[in-house]
C-alpha positions as CSV (number, residue, x, y, z in Angstrom):
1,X,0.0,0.0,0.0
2,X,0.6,3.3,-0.1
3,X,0.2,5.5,3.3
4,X,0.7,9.1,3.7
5,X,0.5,10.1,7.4
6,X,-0.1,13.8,7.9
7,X,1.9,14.7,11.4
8,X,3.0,16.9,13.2
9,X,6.9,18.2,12.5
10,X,8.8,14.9,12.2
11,X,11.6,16.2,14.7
12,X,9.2,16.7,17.5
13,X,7.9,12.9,17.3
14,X,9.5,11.0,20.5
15,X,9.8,7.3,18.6
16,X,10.2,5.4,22.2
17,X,6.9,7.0,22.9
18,X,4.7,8.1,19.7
19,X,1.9,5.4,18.3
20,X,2.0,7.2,14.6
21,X,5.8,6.3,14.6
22,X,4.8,2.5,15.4
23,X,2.2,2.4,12.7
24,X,4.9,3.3,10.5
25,X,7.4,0.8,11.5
26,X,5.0,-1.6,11.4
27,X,3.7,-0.4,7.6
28,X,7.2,-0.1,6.7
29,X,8.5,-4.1,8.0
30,X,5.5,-4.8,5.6
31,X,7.2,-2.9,2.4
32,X,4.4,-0.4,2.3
33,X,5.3,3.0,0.8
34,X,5.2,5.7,3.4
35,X,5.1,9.2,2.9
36,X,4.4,11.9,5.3
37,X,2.9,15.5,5.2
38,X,2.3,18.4,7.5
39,X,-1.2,19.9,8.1
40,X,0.1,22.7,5.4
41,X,1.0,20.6,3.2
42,X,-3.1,20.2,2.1
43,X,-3.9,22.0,-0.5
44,X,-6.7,22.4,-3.5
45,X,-5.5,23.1,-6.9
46,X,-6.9,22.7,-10.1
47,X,-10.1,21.1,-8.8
48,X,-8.6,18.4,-6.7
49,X,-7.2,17.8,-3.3
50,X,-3.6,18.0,-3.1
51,X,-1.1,17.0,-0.7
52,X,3.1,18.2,-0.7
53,X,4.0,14.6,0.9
54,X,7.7,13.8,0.9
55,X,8.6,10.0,0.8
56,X,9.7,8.5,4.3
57,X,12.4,6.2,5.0
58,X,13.0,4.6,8.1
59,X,16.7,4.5,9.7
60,X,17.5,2.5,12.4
61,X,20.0,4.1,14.1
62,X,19.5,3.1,18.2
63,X,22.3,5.6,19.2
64,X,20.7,8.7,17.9
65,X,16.9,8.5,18.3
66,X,16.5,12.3,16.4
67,X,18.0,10.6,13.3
68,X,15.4,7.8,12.7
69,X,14.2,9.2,9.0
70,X,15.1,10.6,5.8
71,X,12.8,12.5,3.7
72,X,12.7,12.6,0.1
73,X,12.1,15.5,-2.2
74,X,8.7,16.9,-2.4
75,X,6.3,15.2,-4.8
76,X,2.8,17.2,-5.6
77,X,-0.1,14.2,-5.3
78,X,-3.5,13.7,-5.4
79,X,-4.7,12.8,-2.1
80,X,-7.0,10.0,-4.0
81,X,-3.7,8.5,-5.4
82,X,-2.5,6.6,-1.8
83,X,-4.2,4.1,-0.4
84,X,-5.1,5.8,3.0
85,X,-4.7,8.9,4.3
86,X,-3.8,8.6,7.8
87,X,-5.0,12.2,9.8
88,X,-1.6,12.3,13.0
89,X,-1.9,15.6,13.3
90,X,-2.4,16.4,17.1
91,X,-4.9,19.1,18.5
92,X,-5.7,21.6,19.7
93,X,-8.4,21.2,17.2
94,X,-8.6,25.2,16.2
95,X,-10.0,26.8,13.2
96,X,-7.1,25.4,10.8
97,X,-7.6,21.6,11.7
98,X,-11.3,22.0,10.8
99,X,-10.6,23.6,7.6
100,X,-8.1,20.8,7.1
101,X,-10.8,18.3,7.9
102,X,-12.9,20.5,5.2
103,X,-10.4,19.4,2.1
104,X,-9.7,16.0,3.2
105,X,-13.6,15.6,3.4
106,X,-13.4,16.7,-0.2
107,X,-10.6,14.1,-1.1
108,X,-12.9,11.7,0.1
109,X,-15.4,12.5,-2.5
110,X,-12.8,12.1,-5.0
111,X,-12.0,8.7,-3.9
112,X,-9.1,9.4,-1.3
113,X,-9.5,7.1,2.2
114,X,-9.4,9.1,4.8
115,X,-8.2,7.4,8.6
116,X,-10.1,9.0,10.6
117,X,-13.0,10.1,8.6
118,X,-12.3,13.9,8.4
119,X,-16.4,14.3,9.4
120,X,-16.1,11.8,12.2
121,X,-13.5,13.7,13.8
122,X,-15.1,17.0,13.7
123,X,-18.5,15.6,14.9
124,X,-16.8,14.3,18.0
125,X,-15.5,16.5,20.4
126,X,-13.5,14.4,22.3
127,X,-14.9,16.1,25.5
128,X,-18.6,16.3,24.6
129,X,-18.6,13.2,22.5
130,X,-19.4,10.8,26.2
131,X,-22.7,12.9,26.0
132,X,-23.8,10.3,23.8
133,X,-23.6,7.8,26.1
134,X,-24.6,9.0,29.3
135,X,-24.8,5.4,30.9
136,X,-21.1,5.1,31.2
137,X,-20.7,8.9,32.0
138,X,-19.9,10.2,35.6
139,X,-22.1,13.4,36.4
140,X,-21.3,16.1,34.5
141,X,-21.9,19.5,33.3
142,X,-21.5,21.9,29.6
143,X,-21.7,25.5,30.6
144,X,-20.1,29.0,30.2
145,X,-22.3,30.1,33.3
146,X,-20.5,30.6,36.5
147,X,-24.2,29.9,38.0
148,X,-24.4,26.5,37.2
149,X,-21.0,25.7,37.7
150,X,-21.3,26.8,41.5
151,X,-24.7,24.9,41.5
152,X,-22.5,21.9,40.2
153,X,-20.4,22.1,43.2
154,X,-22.3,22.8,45.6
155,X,-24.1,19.5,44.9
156,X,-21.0,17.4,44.5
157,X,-18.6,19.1,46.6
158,X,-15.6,17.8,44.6
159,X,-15.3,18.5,40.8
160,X,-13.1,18.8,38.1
161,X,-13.2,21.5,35.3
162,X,-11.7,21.5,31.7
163,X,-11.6,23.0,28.3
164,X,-13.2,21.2,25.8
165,X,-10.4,21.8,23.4
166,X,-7.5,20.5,25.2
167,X,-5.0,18.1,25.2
168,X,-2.5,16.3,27.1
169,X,-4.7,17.4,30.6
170,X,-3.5,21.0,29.6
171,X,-6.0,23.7,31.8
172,X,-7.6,20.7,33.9
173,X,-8.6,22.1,37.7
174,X,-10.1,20.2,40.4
175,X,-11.8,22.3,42.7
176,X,-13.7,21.4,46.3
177,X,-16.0,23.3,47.7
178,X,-14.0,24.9,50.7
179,X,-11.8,26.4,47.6
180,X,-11.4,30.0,48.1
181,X,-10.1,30.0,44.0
182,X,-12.9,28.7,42.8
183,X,-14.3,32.5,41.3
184,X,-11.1,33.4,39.1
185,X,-10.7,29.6,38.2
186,X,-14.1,29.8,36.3
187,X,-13.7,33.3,35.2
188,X,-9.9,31.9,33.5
189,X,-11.1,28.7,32.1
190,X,-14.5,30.5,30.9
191,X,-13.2,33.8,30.0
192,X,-15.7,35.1,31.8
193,X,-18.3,33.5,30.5
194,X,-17.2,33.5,27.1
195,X,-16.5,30.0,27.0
196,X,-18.3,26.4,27.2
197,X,-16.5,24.1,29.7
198,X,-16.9,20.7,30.7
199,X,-17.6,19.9,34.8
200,X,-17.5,16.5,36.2
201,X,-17.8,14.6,39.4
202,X,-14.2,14.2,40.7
203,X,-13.9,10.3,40.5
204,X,-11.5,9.2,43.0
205,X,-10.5,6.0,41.3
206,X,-8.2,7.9,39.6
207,X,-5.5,6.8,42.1
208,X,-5.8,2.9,40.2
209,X,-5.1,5.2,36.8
210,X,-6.9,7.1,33.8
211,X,-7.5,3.8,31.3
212,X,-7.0,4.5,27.3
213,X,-8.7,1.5,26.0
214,X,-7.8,1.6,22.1
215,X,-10.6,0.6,19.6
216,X,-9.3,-0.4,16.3
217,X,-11.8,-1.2,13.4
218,X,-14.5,-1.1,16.5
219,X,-12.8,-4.1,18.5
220,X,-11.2,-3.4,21.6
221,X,-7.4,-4.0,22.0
222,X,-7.4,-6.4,24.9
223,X,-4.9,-4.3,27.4
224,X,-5.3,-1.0,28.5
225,X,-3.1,1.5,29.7
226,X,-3.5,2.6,33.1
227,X,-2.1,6.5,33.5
228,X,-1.7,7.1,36.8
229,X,-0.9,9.9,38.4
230,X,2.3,11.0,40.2
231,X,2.4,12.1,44.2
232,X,0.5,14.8,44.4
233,X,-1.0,15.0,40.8
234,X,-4.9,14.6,39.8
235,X,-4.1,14.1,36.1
236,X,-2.9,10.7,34.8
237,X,-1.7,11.9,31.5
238,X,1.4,11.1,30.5
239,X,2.3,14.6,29.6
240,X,1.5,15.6,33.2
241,X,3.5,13.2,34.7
242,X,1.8,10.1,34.8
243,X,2.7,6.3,34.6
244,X,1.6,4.3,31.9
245,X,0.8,0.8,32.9
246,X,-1.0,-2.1,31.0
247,X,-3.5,-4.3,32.7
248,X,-6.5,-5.9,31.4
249,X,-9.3,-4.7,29.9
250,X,-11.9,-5.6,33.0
251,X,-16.0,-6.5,31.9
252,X,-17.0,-3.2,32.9
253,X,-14.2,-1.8,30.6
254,X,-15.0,-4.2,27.5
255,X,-18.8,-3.5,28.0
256,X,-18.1,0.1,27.3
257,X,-15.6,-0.6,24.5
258,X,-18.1,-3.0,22.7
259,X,-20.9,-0.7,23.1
260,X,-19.3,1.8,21.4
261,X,-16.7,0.1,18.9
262,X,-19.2,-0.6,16.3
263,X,-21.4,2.6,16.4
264,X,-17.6,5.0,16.3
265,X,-16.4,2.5,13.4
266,X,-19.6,2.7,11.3
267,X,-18.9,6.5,11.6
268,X,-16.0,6.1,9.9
269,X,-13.2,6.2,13.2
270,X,-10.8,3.4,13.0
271,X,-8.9,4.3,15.5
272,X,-10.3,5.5,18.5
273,X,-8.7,5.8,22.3
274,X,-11.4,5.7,25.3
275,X,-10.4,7.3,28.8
276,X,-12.0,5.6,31.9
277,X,-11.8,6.3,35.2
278,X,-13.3,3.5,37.5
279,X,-16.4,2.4,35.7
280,X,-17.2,5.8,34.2
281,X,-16.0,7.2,30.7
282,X,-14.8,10.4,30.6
283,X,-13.4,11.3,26.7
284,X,-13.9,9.5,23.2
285,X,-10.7,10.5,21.3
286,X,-10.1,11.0,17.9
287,X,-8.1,12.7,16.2
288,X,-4.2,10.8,17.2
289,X,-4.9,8.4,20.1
290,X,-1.7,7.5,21.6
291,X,-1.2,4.5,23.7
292,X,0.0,1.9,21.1
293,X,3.7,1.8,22.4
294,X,3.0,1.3,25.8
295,X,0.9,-1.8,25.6
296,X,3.1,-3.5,23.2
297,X,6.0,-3.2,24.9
298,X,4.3,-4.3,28.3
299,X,2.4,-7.3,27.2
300,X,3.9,-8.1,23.6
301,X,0.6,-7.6,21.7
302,X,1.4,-5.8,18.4
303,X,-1.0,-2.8,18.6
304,X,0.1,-1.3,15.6
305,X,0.5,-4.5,13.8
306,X,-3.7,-4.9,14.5
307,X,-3.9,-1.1,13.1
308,X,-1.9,-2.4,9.7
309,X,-4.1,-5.2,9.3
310,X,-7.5,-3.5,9.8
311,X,-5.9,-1.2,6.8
312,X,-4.8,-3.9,4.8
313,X,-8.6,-5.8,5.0
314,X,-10.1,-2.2,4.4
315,X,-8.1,-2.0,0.9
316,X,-8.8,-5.5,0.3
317,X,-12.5,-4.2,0.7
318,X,-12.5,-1.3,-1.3
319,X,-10.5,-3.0,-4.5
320,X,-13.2,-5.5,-4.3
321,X,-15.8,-3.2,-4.3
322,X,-14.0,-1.5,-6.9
323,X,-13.7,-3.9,-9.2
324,X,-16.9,-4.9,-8.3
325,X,-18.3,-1.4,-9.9
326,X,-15.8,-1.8,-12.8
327,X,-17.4,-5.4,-14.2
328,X,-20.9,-4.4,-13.2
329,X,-23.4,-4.1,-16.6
330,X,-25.1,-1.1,-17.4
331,X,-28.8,-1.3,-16.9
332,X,-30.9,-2.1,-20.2
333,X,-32.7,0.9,-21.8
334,X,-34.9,1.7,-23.9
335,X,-33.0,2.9,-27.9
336,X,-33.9,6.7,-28.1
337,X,-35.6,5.9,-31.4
338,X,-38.0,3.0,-29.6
């Protein structure tokens, strides 16, 4: 096949840690073409949906993990011309990734594969998107108003308050209600009332770890990966700190992940990463679930190889179909002189 991932700047990827760079090794052991673009790199010209990509290469070179590519020069091609798309790119999702979602929706209507489907990711917050399924959801609030917020915590005493837009637990507050902060945190994180947030119930289980369970093709991956927070920390995310530890998937975890895997995959999201705390979920991700590296090198399960082989039987599919549309007869119709 031939995969173009779009990513962010190749020399900010951490390969010990970064699931994109396992898909590619994994693509790449297969002797699939890779070739990678930047957000930027998108373009429409001449009535099509273009993309800048520059061929990859993988180098192995253990004792210098900044030098573990080499780029070709840059090649103008139609987005329909590979195989699969692969959308990397991490948020924040601002007013430039939904425009890029807007031409790679496009290149799909020209034929192009899009992973994940550029409409998919822009109808799922990854925040808002546990609305949906409010069985699995801890209590929780959408509001600008510092009203309802206060109302919020008054009821539950303990909470935690976040953008919807961030990443990484970036801007994430837990707040009690003996908090003396608890006015300017609202008036930051809402810009004083400018700005929808998302409240929830502070779930203590988040001592025992913040669980990514990874969907891929809507089947669970059997491990997830427990982030759990350092001394002192409410946030398991590995960027603030956390510790990333596989365990099971327990039936309260693959009830969630089942419920959901076939509804997000018929929508077009291959590749999906659920956060739950406890038994409640708390974020549907979307747009470069990480995660992959962790588990495989904790339990042995090749994460990335399942990713490769869910795009390998979806090309399979599509060539069928393909030739499928190729062979099939015209419909009988009536001469124009009958």
């Amino acid at each position: 096949m031939k995969l173009a991932f779009i990513l962010d700047p190749l020399d900010s990827i951490k390969i010990s840690k970064d699931s994109s760079y396992a898909m590619m090794y994994e693509a790449a052991s297969r002797r699939h073409q890779l070739y990678t673009l930047q957000q930027g790199d998108l373009a429409w010209k001449n009535h099509q949906v273009v993309g800048f990509a520059r061929p990859l290469t993988l180098v192995d070179r253990p004792d210098n993990p900044y030098h573990w590519y080499e780029e070709g020069g840059t090649e103008e091609i139609p987005l329909s011309g590979f195989d699969a798309v692969l959308m990397r790119k991490d948020p924040p999702f601002d007013t430039e990734y939904i425009y890029s979602t807007y031409l790679l929706e496009l290149a799909e209507h020209q034929g192009a594969y899009i992973i994940n489907s550029p409409r998919g990711i822009r109808d799922h917050n990854e925040k808002l998107a546990i609305t949906e399924f409010p069985q699995f959801i801890p209590p929780s609030l959408v509001t600008s108003q510092e009203q309802l917020i206060l109302g919020f915590l008054t009821e539950h005493e303990d909470i935690i308050l976040k953008p919807l837009d961030g990443m990484g637990g970036a801007g994430i507050f837990r707040v009690q209600n003996t908090d003396h902060n608890i006015g300017v945190i609202i008036e930051t994180l809402t810009r004083y009332g400018t700005r929808t947030i998302m409240v929830q119930r502070f779930l203590p289980e988040i001592r025992e770890g913040d669980k990514r369970i990874l969907l891929i093709a809507g089947k669970p991956v059997d491990y997830a990966l427990a982030r759990i927070p350092k001394p002192g920390e409410t946030r398991g995310n590995l960027a603030a700190g956390g510790t990333g530890k596989a365990q099971p998937l327990s039936v309260h975890d693959r009830k969630i992940a089942e419920t959901l895997g076939s509804i997000l995959y018929a929508r077009g999201l291959m590749l999906v990463g659920l956060d739950v705390i406890g038994n409640h979920l708390t974020e549907i991700n979307v747009t470069s679930p990480t995660g992959m590296r962790e588990i495989s090198d904790q339990t042995g399960i090749n994460v990335a190889g399942l990713m490769i082989d869910a795009l390998e039987q979806a090309q399979i599919h599509r060539s069928t179909g393909r030739m499928h549309l190729s062979t099939a007869q015209p419909p009988d119709l009536p001469h124009p002189d009958s």
